[in-house]
PASEBA-1860 file (N, C-alpha, C; in nm, 3 decimals):
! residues 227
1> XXXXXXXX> 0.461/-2.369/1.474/0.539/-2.276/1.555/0.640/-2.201/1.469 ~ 0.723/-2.246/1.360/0.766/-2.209/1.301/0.718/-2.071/1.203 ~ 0.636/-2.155/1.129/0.572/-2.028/1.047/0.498/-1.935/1.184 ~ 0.506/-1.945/1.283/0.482/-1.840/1.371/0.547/-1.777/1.393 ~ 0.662/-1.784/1.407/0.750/-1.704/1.459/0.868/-1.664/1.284 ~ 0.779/-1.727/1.216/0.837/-1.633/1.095/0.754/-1.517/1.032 ~ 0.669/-1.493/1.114/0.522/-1.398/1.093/0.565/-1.308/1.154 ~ 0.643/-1.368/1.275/0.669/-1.274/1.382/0.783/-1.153/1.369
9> XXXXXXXX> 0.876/-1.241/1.304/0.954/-1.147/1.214/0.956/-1.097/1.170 ~ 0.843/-1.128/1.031/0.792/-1.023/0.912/0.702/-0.893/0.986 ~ 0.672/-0.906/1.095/0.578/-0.779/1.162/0.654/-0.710/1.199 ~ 0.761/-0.734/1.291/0.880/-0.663/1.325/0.944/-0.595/1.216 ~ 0.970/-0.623/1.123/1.057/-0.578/0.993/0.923/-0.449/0.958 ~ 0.827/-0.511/0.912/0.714/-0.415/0.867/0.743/-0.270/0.938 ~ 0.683/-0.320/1.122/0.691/-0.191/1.162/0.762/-0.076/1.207 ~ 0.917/-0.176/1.152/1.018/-0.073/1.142/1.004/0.021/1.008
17> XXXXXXXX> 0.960/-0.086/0.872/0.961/-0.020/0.734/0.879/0.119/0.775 ~ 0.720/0.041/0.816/0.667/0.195/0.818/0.623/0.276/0.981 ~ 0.704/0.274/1.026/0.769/0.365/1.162/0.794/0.487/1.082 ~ 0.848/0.457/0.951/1.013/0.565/0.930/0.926/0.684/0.899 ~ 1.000/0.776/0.863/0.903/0.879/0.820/0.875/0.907/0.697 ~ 0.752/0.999/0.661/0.686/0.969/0.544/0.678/1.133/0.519 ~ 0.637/1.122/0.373/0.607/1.257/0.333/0.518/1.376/0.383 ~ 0.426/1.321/0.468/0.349/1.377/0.538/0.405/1.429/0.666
25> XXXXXXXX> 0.540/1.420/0.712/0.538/1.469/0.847/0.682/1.560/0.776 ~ 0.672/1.602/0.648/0.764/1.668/0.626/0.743/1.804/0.595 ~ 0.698/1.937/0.624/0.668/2.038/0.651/0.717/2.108/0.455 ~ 0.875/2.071/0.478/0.912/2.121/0.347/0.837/2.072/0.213 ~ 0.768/1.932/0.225/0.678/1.892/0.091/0.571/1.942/0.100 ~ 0.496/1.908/0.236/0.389/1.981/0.249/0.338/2.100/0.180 ~ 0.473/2.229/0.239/0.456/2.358/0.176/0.454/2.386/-0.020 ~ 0.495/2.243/-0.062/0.506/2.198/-0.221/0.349/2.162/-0.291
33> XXXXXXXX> 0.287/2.136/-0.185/0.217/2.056/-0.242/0.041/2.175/-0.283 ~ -0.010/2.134/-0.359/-0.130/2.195/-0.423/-0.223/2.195/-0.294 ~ -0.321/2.234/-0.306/-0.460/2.272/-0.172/-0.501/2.028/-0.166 ~ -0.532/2.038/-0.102/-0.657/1.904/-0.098/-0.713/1.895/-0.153 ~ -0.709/1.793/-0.267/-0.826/1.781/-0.365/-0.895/1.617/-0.353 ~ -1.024/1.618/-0.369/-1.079/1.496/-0.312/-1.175/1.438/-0.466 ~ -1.108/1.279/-0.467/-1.133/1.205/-0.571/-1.265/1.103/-0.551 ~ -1.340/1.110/-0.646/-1.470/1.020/-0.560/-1.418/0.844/-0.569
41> XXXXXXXX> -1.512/0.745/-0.517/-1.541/0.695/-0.586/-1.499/0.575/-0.710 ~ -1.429/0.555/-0.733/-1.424/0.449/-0.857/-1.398/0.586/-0.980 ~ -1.326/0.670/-0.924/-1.240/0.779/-1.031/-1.140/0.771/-1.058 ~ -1.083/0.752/-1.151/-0.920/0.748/-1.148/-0.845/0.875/-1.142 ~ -0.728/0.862/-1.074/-0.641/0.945/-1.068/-0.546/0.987/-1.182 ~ -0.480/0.852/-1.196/-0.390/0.884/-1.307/-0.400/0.774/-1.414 ~ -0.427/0.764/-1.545/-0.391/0.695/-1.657/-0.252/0.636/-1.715 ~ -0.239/0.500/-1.721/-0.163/0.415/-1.738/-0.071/0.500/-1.875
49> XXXXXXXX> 0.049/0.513/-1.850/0.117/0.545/-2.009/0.124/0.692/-2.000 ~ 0.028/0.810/-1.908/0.036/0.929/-1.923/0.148/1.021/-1.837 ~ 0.165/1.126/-1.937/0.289/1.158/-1.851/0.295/1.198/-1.713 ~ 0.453/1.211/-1.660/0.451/1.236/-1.524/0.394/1.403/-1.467 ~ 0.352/1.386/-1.390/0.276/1.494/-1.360/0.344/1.570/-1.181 ~ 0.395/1.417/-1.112/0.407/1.482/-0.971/0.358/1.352/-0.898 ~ 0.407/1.357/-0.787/0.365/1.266/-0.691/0.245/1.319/-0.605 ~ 0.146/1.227/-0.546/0.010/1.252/-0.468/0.034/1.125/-0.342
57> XXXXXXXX> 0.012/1.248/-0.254/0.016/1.167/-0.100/-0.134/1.157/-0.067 ~ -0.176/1.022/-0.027/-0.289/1.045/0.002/-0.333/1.041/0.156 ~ -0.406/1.124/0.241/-0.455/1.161/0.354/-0.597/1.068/0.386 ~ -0.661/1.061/0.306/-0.776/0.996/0.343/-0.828/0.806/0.240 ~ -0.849/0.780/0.314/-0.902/0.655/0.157/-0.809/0.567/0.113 ~ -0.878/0.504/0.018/-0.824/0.416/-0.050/-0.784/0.408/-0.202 ~ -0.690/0.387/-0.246/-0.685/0.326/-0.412/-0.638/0.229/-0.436 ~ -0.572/0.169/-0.576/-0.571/0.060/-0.605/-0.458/0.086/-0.740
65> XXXXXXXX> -0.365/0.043/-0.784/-0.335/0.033/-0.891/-0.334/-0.045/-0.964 ~ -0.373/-0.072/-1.130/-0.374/-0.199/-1.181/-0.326/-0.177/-1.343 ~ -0.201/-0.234/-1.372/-0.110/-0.259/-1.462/-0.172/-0.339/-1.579 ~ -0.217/-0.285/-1.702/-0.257/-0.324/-1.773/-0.085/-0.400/-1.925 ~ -0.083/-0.533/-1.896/-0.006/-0.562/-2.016/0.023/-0.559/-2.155 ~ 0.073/-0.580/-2.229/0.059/-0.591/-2.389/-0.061/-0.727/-2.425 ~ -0.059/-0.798/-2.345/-0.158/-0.929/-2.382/-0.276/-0.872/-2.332 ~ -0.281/-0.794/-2.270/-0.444/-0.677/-2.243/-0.478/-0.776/-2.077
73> XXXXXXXX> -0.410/-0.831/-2.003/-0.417/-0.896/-1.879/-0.395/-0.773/-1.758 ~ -0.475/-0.782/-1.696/-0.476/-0.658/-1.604/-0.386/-0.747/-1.476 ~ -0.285/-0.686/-1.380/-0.277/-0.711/-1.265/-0.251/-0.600/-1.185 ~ -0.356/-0.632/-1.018/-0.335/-0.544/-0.941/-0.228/-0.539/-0.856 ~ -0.122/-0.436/-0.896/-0.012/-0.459/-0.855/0.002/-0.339/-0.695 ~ -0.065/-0.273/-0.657/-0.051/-0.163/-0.532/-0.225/-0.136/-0.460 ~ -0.169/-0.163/-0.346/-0.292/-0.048/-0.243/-0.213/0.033/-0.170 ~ -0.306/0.167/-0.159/-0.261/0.272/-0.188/-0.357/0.314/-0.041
81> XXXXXXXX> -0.336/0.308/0.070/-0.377/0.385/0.202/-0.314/0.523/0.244 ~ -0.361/0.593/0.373/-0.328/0.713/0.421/-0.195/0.672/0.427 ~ -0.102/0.796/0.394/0.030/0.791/0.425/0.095/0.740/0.319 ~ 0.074/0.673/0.252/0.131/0.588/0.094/0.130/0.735/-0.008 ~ 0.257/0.704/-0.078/0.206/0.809/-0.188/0.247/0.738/-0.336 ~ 0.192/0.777/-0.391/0.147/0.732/-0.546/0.235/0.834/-0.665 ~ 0.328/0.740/-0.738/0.381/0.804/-0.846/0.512/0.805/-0.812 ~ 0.577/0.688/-0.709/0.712/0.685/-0.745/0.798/0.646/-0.797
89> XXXXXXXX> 0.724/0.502/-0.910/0.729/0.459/-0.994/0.721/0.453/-1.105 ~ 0.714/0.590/-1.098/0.674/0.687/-1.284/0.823/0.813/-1.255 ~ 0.878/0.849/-1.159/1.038/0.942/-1.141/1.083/0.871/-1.221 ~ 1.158/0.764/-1.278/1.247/0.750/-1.353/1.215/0.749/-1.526 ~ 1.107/0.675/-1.530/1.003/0.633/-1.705/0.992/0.785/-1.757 ~ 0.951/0.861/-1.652/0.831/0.988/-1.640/0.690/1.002/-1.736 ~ 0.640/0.865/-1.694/0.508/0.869/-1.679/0.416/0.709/-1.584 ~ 0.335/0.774/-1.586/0.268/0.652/-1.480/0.266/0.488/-1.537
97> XXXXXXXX> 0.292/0.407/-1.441/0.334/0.269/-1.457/0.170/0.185/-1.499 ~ 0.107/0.310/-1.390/-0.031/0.186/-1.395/-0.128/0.316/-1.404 ~ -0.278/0.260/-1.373/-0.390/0.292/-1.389/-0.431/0.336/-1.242 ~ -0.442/0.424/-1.155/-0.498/0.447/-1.020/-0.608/0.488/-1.015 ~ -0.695/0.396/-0.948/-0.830/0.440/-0.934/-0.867/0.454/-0.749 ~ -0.986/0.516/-0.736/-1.033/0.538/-0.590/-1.100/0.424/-0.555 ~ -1.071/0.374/-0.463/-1.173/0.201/-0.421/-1.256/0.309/-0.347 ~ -1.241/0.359/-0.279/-1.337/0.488/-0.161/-1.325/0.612/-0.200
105> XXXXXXXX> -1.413/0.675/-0.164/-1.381/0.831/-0.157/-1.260/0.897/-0.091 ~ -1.184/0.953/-0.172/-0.997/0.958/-0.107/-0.963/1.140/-0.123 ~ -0.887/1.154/0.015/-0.834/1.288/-0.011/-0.700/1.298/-0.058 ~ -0.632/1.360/-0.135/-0.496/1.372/-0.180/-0.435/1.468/-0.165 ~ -0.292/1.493/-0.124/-0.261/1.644/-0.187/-0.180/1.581/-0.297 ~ -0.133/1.691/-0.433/-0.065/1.685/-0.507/0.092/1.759/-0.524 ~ 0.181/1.718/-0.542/0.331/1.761/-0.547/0.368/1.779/-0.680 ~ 0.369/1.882/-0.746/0.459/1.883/-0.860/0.581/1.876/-0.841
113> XXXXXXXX> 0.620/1.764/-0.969/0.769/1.718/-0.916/0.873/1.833/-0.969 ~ 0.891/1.895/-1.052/0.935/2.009/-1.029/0.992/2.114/-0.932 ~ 0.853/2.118/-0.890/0.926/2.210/-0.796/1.031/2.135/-0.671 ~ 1.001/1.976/-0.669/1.133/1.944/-0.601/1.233/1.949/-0.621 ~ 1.243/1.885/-0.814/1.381/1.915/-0.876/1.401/2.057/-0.835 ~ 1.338/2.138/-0.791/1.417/2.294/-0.832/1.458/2.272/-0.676 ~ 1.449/2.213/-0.560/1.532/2.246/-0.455/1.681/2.189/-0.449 ~ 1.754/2.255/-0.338/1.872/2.224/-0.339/1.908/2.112/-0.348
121> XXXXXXXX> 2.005/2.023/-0.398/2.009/1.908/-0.350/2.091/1.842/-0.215 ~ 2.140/1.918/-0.202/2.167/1.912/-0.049/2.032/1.919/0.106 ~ 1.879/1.935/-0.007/1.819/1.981/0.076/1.754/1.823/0.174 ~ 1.692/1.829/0.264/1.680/1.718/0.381/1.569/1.655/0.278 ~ 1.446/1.764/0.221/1.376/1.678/0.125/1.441/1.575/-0.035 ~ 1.505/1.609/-0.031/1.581/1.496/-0.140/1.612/1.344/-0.042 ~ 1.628/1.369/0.073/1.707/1.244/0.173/1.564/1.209/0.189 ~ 1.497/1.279/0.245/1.293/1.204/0.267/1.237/1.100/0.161
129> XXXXXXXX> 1.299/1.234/0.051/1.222/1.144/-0.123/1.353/0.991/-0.113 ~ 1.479/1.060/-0.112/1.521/0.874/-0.135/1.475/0.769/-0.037 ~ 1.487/0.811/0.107/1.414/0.697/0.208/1.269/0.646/0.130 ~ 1.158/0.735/0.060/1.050/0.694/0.088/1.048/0.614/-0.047 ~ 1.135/0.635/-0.154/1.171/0.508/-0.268/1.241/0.406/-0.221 ~ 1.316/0.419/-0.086/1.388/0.299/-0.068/1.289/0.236/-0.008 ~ 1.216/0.242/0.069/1.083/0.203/0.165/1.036/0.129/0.024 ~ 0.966/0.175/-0.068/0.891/0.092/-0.155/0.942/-0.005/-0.238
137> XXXXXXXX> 1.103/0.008/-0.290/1.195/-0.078/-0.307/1.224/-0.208/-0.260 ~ 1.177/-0.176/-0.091/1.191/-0.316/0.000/1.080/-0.350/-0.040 ~ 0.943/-0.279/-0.041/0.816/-0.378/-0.021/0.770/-0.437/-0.113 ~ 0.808/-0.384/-0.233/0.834/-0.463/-0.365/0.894/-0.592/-0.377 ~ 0.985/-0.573/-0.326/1.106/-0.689/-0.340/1.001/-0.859/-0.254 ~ 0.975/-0.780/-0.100/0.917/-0.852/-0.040/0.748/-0.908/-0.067 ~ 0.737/-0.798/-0.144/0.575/-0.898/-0.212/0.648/-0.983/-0.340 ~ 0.760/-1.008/-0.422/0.753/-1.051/-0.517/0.838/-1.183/-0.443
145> XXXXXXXX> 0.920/-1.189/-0.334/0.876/-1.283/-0.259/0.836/-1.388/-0.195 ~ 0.692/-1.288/-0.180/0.581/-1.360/-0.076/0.539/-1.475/-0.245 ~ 0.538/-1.394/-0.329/0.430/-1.458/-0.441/0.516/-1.577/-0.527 ~ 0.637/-1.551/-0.499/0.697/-1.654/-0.540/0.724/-1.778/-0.469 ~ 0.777/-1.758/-0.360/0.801/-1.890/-0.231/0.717/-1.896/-0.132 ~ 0.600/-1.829/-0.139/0.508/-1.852/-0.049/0.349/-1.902/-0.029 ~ 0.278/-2.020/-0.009/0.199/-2.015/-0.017/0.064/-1.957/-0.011 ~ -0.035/-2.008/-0.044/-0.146/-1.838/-0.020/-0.175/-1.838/0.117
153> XXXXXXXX> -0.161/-1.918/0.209/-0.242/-1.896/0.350/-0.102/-1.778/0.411 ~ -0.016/-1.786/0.351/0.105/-1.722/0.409/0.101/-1.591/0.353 ~ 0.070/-1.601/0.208/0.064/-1.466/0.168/-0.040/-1.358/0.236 ~ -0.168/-1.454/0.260/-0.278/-1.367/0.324/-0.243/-1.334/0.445 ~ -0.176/-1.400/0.558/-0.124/-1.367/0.663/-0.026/-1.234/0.683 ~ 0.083/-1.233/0.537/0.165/-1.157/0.552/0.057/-0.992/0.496 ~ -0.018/-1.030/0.427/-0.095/-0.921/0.433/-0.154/-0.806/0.502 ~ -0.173/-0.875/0.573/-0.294/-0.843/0.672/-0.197/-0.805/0.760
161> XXXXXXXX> -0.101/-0.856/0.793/0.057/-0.769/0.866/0.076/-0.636/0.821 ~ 0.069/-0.619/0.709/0.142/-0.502/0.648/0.009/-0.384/0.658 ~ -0.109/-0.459/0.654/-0.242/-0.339/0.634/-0.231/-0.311/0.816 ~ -0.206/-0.449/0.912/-0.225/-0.362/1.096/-0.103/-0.292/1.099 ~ -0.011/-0.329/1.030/0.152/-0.196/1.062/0.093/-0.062/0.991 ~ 0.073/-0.044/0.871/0.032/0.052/0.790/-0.120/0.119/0.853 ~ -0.175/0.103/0.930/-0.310/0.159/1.039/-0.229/0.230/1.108 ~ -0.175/0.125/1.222/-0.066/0.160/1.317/-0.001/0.285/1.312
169> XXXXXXXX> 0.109/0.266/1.201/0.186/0.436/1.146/0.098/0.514/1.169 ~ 0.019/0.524/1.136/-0.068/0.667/1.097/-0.178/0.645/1.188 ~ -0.145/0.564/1.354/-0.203/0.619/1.476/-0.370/0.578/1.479 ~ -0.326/0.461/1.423/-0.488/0.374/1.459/-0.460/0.259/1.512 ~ -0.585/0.188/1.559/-0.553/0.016/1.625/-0.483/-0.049/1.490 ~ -0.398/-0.093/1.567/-0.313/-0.250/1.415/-0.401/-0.325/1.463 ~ -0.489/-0.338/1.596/-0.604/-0.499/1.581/-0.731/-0.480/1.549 ~ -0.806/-0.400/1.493/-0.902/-0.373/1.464/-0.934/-0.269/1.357
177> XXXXXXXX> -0.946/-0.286/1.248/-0.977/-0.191/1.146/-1.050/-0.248/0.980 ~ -1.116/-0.133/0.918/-1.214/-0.172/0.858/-1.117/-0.207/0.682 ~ -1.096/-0.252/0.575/-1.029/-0.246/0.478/-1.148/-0.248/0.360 ~ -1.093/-0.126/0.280/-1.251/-0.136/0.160/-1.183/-0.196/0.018 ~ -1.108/-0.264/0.022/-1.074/-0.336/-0.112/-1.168/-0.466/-0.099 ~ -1.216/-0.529/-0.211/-1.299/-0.653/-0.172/-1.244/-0.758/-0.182 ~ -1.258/-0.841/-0.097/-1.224/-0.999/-0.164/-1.154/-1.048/-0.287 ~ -1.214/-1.040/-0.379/-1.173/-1.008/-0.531/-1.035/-0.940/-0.547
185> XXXXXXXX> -1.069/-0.818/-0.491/-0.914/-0.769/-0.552/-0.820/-0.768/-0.403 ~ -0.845/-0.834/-0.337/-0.762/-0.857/-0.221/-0.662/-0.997/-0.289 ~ -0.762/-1.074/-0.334/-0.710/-1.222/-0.452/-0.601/-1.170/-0.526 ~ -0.659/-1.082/-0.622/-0.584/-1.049/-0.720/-0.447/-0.958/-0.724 ~ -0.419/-0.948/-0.577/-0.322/-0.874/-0.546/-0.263/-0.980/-0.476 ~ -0.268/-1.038/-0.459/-0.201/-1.171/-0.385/-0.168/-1.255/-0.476 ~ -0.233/-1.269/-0.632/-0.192/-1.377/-0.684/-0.288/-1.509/-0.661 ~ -0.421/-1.526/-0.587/-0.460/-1.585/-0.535/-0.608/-1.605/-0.641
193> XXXXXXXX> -0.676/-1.725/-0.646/-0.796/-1.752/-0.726/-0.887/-1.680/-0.578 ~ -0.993/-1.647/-0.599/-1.082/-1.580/-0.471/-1.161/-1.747/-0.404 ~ -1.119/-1.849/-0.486/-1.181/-1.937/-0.426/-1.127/-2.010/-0.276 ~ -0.979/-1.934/-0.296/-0.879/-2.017/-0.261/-0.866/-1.890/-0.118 ~ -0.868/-1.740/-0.143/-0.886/-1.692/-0.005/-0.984/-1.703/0.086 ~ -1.072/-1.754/0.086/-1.170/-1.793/0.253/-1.108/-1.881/0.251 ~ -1.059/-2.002/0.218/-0.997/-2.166/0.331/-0.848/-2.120/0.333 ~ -0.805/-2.009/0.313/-0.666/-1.958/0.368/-0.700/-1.883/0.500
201> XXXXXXXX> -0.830/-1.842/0.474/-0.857/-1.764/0.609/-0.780/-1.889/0.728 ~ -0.796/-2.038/0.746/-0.808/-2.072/0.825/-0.718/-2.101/0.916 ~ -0.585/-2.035/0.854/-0.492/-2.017/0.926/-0.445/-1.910/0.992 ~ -0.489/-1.810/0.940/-0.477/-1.695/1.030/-0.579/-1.698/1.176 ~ -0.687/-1.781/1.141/-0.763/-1.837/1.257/-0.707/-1.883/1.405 ~ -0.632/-1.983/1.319/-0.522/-2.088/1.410/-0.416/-1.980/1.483 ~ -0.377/-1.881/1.417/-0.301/-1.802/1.485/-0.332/-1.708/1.585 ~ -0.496/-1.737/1.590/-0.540/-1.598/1.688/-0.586/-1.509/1.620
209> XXXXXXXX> -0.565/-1.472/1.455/-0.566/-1.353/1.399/-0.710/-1.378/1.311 ~ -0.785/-1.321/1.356/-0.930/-1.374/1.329/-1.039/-1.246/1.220 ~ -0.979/-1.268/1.044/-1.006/-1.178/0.987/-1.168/-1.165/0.991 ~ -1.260/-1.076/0.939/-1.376/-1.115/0.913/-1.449/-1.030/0.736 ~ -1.448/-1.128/0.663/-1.432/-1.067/0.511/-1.605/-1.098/0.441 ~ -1.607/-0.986/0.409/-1.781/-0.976/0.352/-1.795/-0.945/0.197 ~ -1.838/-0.963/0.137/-1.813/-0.895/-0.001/-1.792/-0.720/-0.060 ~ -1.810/-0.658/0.029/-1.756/-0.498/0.034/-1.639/-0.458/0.050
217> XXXXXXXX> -1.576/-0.572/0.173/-1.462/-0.544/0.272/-1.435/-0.599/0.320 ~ -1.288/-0.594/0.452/-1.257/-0.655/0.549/-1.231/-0.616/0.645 ~ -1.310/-0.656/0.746/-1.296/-0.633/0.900/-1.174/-0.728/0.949 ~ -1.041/-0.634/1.048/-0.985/-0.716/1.054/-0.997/-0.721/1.268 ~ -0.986/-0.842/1.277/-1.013/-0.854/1.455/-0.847/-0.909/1.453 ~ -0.805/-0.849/1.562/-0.688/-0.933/1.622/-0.665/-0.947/1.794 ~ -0.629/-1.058/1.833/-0.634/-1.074/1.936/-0.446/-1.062/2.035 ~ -0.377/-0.982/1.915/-0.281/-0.938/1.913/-0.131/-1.020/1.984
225> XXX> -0.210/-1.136/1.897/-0.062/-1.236/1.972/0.030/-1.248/1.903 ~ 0.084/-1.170/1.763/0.214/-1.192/1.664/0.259/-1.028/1.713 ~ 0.127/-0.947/1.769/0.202/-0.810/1.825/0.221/-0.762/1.930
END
């Protein structure tokens, strides 16, 4: 009951995080941003180490980011859905942190950051851009966390929270939806051996929250009792 109603919390918190508003419902970035350009595939977007170029909101799809170390150890540190945007973690370095590739076929627009620096700073888009770094600031904080004091059946739980809030925002079922990252790198973003996520499934079971994971993807079913 406990860890239930500490789930219950973390959903609440979520769907306030992403309630808020995002770059996409902001008319003034919008008008910033390049035509739609669509990435296939297992293409990367941006190269680890290369310079900053601009931030990319993505509209359609999926990506993935994965942080390559000095010991040559890859970790997947971001998924990257509709409404997420990519490259706010390269504004201060000015250049990209990680490696972004397409898990699906993904639509983007692109923002040269420029032309934001050139607006006022008094302008409402400077207050959008800090909310939507403070937004990723928290979720950072809160995956590093999950991975530190939390076990994996908890981590996978809190997951799968953040992918039905993040549907939700952007006006789909939070209990039913399809996820194209696989197994594998669902693990590896958790911190988790892949042996060890199916018998974590079995608590989200117990909760009602009844994932269904194939080697492509994850179907998620909910019977919507933490929402």
């Amino acid at each position: 009951m406990e860890l239930r109603n500490r789930l219950g919390i973390l959903n609440t918190q979520q769907k306030q995080i992403y309630g808020s508003h995002s770059l996409l419902e902001s008319q003034d970035f919008i008008s910033l941003a390049k035509p739609l350009f669509t990435l296939q595939k297992k293409s990367t977007l941006v190269h680890q180490e290369k310079p900053f170029q601009g931030l990319y909101v993505v509209r359609c799809g999926a990506l993935k980011q994965v942080i390559q170390h000095n010991n040559k150890k890859e970790m997947l540190s971001n998924f990257f859905l509709p409404g997420d945007i990519i490259g706010l973690d390269a504004i201060g370095e000015r250049h990209y942190c990680g490696a972004t590739t397409a898990i699906e076929t993904s639509g983007l627009l692109h923002i040269p950051f420029n032309l934001i620096e050139e607006l006022p700073i008094s302008h409402s888009s400077h207050m959008q851009l800090l909310r939507c770094l403070s937004r990723a600031i928290y979720l950072e904080n809160s995956r590093i966390w999950q991975m530190i004091s939390q076990p994996s059946d908890v981590r996978l739980a809190c997951f799968f929270i953040m992918m039905s809030c993040k549907f939700s925002a952007q006006g789909y079922s939070p209990y039913c939806f399809r996820l194209a990252m696989s197994r594998k790198e669902i693990a590896d973003y958790l911190c988790m051996a892949i042996e060890t996520l199916t018998p974590s499934v079995s608590l989200v079971v117990r909760l009602a929250i009844s994932p269904k994971l194939s080697p492509e993807g994850a179907v998620w079913n909910s019977c919507a009792t933490l929402f």
